[in-house]
OpenMM code with the backbone's topology and positions (N, CA, C; nanometers):
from openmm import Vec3, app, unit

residues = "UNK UNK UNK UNK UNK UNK UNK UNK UNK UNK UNK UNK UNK UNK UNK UNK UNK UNK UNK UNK UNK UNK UNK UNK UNK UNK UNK UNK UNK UNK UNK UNK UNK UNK UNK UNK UNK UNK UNK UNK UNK UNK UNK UNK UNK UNK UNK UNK UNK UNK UNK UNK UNK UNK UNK UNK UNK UNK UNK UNK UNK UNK UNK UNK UNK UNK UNK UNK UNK UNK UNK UNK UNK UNK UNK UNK UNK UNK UNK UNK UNK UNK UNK UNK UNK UNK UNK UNK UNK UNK UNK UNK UNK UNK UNK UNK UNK UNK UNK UNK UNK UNK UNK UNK UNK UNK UNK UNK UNK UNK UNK UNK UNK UNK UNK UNK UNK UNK UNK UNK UNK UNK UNK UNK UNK UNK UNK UNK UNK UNK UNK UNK UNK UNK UNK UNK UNK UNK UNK UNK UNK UNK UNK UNK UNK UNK UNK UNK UNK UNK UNK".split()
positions = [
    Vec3(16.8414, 17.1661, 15.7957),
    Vec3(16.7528, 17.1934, 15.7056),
    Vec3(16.6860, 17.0952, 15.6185),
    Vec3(16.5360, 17.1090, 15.6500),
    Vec3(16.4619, 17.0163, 15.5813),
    Vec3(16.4279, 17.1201, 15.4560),
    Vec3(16.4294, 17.0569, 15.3422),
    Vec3(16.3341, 17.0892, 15.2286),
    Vec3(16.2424, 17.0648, 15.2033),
    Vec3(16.1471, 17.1545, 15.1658),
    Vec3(15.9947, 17.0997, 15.1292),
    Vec3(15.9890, 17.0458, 14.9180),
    Vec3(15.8954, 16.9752, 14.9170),
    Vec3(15.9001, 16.9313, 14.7799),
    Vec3(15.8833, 17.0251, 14.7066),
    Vec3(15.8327, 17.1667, 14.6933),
    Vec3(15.8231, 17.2609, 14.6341),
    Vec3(15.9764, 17.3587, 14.5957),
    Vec3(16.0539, 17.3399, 14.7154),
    Vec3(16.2085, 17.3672, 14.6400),
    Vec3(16.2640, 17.2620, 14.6075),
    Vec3(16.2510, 17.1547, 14.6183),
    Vec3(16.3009, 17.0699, 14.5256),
    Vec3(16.2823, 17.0574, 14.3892),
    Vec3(16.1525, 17.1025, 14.3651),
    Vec3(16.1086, 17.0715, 14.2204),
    Vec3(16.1559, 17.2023, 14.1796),
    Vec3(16.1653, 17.3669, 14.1893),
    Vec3(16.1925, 17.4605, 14.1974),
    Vec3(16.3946, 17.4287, 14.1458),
    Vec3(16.4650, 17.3253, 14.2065),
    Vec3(16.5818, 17.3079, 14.1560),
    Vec3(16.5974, 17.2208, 14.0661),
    Vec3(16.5129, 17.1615, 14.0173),
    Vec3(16.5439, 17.0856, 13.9237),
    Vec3(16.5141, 17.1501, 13.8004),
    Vec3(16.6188, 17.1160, 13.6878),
    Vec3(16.6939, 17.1957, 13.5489),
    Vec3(16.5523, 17.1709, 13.4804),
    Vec3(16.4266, 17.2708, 13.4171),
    Vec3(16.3252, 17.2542, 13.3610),
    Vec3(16.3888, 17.2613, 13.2315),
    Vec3(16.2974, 17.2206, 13.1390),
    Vec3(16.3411, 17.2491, 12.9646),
    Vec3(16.2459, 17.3181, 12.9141),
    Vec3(16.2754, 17.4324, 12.8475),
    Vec3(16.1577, 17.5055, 12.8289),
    Vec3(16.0843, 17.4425, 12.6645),
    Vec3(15.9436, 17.4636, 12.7129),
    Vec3(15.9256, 17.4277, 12.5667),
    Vec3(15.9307, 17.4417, 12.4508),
    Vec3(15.9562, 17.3362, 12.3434),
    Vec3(15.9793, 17.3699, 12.2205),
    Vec3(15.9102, 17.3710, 12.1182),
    Vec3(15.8969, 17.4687, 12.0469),
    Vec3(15.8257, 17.4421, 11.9073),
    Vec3(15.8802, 17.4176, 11.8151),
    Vec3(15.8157, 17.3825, 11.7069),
    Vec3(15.8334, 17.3534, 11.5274),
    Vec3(15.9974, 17.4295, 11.5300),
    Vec3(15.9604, 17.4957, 11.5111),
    Vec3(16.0846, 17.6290, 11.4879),
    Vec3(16.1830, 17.6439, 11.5460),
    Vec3(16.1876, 17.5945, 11.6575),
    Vec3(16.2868, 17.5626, 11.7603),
    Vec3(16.3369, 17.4574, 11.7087),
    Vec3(16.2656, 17.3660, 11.7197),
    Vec3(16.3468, 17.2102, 11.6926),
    Vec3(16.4026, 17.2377, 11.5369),
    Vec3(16.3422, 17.3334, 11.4285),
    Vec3(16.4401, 17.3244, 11.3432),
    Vec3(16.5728, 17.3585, 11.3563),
    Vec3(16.5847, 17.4699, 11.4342),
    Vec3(16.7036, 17.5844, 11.4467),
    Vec3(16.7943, 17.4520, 11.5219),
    Vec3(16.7609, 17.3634, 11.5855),
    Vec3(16.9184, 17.3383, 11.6609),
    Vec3(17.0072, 17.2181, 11.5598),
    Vec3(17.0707, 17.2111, 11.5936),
    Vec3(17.1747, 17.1276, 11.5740),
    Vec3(17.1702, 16.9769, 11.5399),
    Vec3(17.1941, 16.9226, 11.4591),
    Vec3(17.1796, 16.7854, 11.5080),
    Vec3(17.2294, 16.7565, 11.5410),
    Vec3(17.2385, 16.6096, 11.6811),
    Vec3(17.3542, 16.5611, 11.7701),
    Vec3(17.3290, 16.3971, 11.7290),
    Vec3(17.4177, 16.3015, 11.7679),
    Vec3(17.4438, 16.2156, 11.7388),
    Vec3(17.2877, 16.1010, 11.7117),
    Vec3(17.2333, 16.1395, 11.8231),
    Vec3(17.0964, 16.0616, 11.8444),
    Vec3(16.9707, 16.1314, 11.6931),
    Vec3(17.0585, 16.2695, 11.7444),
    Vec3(16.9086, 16.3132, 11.5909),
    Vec3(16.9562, 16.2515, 11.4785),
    Vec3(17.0628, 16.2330, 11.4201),
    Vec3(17.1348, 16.1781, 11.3133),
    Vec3(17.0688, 16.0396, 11.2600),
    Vec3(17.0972, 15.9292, 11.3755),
    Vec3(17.0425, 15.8577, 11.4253),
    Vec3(16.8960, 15.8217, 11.3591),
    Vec3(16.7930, 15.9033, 11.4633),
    Vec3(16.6727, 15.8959, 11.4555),
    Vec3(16.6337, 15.9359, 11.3322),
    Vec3(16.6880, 16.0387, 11.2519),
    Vec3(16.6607, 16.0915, 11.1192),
    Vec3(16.6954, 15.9474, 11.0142),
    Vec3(16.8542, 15.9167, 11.0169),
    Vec3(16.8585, 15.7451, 10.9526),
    Vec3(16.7141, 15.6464, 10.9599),
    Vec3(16.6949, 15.6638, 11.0953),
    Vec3(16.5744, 15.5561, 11.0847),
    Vec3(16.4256, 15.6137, 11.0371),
    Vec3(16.4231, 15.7457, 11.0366),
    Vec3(16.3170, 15.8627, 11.0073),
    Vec3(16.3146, 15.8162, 10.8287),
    Vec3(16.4066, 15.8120, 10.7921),
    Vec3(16.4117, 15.7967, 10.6564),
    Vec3(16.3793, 15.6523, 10.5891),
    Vec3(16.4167, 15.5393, 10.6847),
    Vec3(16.3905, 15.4157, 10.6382),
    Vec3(16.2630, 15.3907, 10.6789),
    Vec3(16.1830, 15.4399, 10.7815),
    Vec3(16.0245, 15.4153, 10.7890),
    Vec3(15.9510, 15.5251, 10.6944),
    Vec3(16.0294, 15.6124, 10.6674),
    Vec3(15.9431, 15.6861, 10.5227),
    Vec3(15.9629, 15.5856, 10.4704),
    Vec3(16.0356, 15.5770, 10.3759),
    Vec3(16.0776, 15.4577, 10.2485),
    Vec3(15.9632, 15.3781, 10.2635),
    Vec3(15.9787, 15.2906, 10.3994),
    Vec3(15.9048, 15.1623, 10.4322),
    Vec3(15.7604, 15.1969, 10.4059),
    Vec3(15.7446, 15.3346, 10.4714),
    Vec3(15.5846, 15.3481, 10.4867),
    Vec3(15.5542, 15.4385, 10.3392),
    Vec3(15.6182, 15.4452, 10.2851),
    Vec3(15.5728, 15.4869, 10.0853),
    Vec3(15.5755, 15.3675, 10.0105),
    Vec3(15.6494, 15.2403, 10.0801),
    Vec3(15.6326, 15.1529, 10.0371),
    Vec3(15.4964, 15.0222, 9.9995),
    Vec3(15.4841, 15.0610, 10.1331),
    Vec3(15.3310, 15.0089, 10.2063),
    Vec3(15.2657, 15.0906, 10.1676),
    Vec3(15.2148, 15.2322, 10.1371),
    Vec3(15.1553, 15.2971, 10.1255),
    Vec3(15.0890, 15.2560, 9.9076),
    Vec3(15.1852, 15.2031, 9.8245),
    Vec3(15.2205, 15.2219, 9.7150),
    Vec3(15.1170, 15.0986, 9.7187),
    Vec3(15.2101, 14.9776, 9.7711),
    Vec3(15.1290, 14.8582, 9.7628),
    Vec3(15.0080, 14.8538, 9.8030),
    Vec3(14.9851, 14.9281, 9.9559),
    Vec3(14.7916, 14.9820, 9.9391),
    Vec3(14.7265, 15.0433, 9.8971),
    Vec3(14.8088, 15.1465, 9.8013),
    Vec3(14.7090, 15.1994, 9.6639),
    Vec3(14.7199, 15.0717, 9.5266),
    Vec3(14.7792, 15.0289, 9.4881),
    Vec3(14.7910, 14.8967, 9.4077),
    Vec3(14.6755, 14.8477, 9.4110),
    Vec3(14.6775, 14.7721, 9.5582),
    Vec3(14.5750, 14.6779, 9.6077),
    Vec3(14.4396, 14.7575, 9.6202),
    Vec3(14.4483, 14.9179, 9.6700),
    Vec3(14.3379, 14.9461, 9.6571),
    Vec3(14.2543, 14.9557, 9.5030),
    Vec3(14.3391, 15.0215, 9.4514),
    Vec3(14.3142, 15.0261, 9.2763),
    Vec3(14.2645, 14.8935, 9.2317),
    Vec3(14.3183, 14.7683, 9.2576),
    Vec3(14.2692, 14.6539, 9.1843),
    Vec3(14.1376, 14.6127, 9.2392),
    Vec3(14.1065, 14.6376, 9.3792),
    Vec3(14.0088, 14.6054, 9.4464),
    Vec3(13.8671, 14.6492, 9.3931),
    Vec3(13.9510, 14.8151, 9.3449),
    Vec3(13.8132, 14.8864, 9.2721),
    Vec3(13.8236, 14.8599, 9.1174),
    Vec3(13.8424, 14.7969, 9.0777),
    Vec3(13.8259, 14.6944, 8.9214),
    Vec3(13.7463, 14.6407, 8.9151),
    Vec3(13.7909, 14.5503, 9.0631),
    Vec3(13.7436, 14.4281, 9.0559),
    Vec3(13.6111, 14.4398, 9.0672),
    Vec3(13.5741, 14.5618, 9.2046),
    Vec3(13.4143, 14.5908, 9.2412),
    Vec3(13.3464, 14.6275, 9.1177),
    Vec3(13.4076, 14.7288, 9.0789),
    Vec3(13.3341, 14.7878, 8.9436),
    Vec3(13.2883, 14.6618, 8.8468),
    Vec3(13.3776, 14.5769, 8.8199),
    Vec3(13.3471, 14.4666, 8.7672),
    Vec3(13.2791, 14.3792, 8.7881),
    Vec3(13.2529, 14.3551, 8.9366),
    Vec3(13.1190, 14.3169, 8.9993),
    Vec3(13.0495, 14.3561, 9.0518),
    Vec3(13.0149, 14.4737, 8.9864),
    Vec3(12.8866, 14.5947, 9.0239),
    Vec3(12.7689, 14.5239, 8.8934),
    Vec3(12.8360, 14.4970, 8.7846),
    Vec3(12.7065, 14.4648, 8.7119),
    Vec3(12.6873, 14.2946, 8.7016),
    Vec3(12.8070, 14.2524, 8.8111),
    Vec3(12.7650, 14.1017, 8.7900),
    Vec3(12.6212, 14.0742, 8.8048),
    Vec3(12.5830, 14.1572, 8.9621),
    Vec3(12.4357, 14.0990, 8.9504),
    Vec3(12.3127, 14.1402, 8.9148),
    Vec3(12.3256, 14.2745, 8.8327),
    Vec3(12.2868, 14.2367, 8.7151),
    Vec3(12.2228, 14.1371, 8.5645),
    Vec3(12.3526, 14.1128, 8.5481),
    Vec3(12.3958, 14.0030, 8.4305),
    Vec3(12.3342, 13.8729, 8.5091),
    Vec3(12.3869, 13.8462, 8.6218),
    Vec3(12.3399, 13.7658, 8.7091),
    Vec3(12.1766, 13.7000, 8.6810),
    Vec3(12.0809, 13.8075, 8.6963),
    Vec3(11.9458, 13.8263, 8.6655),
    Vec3(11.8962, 13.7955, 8.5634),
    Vec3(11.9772, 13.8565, 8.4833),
    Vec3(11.9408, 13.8674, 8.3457),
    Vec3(11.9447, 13.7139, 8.3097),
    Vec3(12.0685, 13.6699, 8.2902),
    Vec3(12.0898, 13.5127, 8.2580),
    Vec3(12.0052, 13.4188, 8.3523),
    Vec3(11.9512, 13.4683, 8.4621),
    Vec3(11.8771, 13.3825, 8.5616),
    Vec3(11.7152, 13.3548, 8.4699),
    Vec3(11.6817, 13.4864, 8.3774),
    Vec3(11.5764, 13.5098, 8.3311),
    Vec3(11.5669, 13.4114, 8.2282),
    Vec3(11.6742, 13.4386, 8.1606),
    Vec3(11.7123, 13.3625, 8.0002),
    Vec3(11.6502, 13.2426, 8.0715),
    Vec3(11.7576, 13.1640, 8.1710),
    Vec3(11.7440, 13.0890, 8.1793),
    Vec3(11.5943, 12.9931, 8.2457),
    Vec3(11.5364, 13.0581, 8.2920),
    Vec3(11.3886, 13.0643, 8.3813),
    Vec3(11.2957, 13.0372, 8.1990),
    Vec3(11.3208, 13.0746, 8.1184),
    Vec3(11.2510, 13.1280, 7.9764),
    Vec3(11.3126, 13.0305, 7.9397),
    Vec3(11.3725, 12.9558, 7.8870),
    Vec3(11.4799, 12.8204, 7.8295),
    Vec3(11.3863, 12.7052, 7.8976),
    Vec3(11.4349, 12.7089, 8.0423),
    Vec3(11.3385, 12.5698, 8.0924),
    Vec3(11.1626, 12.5447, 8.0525),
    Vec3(11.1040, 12.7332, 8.0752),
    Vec3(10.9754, 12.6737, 8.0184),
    Vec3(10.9413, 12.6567, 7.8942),
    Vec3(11.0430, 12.6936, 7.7695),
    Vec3(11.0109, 12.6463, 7.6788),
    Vec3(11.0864, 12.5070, 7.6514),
    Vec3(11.1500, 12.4061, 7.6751),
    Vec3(11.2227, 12.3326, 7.7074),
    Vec3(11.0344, 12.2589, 7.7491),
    Vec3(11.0068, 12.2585, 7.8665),
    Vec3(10.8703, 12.2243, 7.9335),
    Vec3(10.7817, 12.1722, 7.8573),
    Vec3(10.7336, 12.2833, 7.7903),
    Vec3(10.6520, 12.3384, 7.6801),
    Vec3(10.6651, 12.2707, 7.5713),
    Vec3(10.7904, 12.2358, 7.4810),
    Vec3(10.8395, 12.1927, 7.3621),
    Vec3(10.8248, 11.9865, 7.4489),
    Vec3(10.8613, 11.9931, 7.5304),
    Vec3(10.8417, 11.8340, 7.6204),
    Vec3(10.7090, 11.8050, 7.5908),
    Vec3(10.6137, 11.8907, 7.5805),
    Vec3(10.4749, 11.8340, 7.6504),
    Vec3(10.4119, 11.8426, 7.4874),
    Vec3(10.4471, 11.9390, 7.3710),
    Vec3(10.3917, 11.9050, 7.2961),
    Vec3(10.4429, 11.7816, 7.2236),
    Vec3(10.5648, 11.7311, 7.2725),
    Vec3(10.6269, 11.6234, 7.2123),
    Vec3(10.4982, 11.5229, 7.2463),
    Vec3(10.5303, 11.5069, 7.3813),
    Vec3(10.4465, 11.3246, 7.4240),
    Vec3(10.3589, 11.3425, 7.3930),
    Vec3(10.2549, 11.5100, 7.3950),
    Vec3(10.1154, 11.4837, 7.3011),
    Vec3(10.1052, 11.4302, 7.1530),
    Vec3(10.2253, 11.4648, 7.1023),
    Vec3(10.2003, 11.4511, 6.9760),
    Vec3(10.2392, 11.2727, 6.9222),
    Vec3(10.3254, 11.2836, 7.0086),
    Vec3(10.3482, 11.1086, 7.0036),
    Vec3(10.1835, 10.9862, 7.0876),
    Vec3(10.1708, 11.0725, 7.1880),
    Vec3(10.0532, 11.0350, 7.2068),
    Vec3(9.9296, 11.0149, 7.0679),
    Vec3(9.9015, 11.0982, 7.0044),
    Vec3(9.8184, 11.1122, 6.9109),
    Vec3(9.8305, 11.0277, 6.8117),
    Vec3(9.9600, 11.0316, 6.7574),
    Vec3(10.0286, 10.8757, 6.6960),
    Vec3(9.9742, 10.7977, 6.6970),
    Vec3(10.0413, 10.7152, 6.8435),
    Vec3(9.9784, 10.6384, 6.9003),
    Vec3(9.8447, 10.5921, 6.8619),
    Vec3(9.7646, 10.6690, 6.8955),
    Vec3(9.6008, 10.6251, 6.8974),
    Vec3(9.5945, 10.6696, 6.6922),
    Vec3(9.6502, 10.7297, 6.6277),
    Vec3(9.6318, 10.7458, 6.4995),
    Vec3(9.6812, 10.5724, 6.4406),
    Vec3(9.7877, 10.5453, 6.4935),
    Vec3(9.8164, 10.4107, 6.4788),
    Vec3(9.7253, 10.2681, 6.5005),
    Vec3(9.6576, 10.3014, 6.6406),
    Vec3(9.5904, 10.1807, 6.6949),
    Vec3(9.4434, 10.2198, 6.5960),
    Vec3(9.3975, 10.3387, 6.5406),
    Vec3(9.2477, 10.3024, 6.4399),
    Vec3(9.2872, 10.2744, 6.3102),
    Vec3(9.4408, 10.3316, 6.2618),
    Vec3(9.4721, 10.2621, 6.1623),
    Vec3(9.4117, 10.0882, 6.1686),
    Vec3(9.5136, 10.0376, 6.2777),
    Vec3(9.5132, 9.9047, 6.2532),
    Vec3(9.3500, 9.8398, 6.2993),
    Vec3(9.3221, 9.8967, 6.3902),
    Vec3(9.1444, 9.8689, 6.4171),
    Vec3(9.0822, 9.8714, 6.2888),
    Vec3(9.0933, 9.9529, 6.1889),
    Vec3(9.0098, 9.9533, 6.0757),
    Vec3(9.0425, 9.8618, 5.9830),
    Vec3(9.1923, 9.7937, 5.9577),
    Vec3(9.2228, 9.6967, 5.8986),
    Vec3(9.2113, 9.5398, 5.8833),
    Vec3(9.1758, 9.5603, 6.0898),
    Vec3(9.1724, 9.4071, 6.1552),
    Vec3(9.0467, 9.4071, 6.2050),
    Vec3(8.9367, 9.4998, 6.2622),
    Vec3(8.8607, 9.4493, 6.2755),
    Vec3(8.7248, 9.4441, 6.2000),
    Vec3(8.6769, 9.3624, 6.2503),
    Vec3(8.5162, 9.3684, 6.2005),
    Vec3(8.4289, 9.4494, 6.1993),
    Vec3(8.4342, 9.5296, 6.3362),
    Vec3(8.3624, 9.6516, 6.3361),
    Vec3(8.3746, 9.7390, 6.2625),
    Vec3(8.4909, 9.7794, 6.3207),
    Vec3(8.5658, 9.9309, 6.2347),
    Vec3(8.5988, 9.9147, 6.0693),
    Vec3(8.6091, 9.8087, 6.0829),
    Vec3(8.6481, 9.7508, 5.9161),
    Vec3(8.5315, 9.7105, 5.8211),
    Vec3(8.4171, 9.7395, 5.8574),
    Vec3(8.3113, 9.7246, 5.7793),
    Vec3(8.2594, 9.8563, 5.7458),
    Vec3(8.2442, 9.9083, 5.6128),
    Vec3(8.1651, 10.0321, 5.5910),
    Vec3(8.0133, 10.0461, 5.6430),
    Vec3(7.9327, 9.8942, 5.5524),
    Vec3(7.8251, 9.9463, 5.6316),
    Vec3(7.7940, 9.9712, 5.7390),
    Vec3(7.8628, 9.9213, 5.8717),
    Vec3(7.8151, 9.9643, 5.9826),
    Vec3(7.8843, 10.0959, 6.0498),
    Vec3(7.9491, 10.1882, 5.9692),
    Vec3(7.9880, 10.2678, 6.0016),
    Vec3(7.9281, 10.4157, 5.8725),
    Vec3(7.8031, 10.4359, 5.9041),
    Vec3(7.6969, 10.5076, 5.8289),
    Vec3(7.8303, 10.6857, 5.7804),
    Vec3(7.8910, 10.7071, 5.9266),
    Vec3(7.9656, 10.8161, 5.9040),
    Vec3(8.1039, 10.8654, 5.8048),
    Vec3(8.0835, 10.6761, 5.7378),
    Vec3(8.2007, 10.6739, 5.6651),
    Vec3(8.1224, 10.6227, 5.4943),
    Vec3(8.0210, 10.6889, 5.5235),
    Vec3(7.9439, 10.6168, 5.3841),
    Vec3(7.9913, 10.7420, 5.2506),
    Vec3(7.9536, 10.8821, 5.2846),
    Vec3(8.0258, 10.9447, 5.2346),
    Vec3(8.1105, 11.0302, 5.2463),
    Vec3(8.2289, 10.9664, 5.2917),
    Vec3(8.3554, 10.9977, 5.3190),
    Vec3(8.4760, 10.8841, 5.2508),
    Vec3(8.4179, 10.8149, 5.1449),
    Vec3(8.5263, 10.7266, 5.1156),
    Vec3(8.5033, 10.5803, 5.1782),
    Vec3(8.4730, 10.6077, 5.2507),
    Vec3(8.4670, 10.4382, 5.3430),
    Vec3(8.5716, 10.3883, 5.3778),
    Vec3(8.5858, 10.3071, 5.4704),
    Vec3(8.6778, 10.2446, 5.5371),
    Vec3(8.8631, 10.3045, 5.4848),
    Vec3(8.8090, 10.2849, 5.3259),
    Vec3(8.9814, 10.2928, 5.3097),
    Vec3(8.9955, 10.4619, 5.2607),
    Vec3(8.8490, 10.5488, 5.2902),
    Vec3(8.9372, 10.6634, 5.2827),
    Vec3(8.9681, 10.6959, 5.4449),
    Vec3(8.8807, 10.6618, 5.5303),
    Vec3(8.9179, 10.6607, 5.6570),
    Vec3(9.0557, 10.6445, 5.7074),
    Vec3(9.1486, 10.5517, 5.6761),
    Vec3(9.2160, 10.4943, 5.6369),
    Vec3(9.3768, 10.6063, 5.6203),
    Vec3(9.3241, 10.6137, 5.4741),
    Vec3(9.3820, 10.7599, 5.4088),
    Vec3(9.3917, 10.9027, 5.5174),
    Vec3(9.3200, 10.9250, 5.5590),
    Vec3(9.2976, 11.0316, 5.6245),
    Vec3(9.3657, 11.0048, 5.7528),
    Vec3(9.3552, 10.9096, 5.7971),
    Vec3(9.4482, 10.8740, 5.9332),
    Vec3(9.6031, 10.8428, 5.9074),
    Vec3(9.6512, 10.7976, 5.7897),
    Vec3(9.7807, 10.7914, 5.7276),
    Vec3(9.8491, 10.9214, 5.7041),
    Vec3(9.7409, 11.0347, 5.6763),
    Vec3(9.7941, 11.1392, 5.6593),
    Vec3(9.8262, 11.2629, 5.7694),
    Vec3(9.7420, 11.2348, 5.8655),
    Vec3(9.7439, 11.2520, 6.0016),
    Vec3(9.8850, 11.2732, 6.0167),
    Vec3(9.8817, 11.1062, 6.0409),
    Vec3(9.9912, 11.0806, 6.1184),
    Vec3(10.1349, 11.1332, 6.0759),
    Vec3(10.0939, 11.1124, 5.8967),
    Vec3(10.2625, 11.1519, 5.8466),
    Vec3(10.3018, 11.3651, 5.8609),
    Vec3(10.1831, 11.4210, 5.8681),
    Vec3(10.1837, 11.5448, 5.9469),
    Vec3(10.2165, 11.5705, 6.1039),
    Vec3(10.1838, 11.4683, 6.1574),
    Vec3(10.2251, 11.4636, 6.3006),
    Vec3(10.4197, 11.4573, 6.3339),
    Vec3(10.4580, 11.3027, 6.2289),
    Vec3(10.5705, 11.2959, 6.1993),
    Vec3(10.6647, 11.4236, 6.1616),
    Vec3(10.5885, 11.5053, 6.0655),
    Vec3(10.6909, 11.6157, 5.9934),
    Vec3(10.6800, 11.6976, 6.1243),
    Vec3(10.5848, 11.7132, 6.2241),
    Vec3(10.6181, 11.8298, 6.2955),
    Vec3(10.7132, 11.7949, 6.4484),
    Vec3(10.7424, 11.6588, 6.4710),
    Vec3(10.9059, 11.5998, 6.5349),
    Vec3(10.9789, 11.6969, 6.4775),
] * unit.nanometer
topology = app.Topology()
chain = topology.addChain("A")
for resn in residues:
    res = topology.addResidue(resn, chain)
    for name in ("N", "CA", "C"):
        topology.addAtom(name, app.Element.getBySymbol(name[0]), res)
């Protein structure tokens, strides 16, 4: 007698299946004992891990929240700062003008002192009544010391 594979499989011990409810009802045997020991140390482990990735998640969302309005603020101070340089610019340029002006307030000072031209009233008809030479003079001294106060 030959057997066909269909009584063979037909003798072999099936296990019927189990559910939830089943597997509660039996017994524990040495291996469930076992597996439950280690059932319990990968809970532990994995509430452990679980604790530290709410931690880490929690700080993570601090941190975002906290740099949710960085860029923001970011902008803002980018602005300040955009507004700083051009007045910075601005405050530069009326400087060298004003030192510029000096300058040339300085060089007719001394033109009117040293030279011949500038230093003669009569030939300067526009300074006949205005003081002449040395209110000319005056008026450019005072210039300048207004120019000074506004350094």
């Amino acid at each position: 007698g030959c057997r066909s594979n269909a009584a063979a499989v037909d003798h072999r011990r099936r296990r019927p299946p189990t559910t939830i409810s089943d597997r509660r009802r039996r017994l524990p045997t040495t291996n469930d004992t076992n597996h439950h020991r280690s059932s319990r140390w990968m809970q532990a482990l994995a509430a452990a891990d679980f604790e530290s990735f709410f931690n880490k998640y929690e700080e993570l969302e601090r941190e975002m929240s906290a740099l949710t309005m960085a860029s923001h603020s970011l902008e803002v101070v980018n602005q300040r700062l955009a507004t700083a340089h051009s007045d910075l610019y601005i405050t530069r340029k009326k400087l060298r003008e004003n030192h510029e002006r000096q300058g040339i307030r300085i060089a007719r000072i001394a033109a009117c002192q040293s030279s011949w031209l500038f230093g003669c009233t009569l030939l300067q008809p526009q300074l006949w009544l205005r003081g002449g030479v040395r209110g000319k003079i005056a008026r450019q001294r005072a210039k300048l010391d207004r120019e000074a106060r506004l350094e």
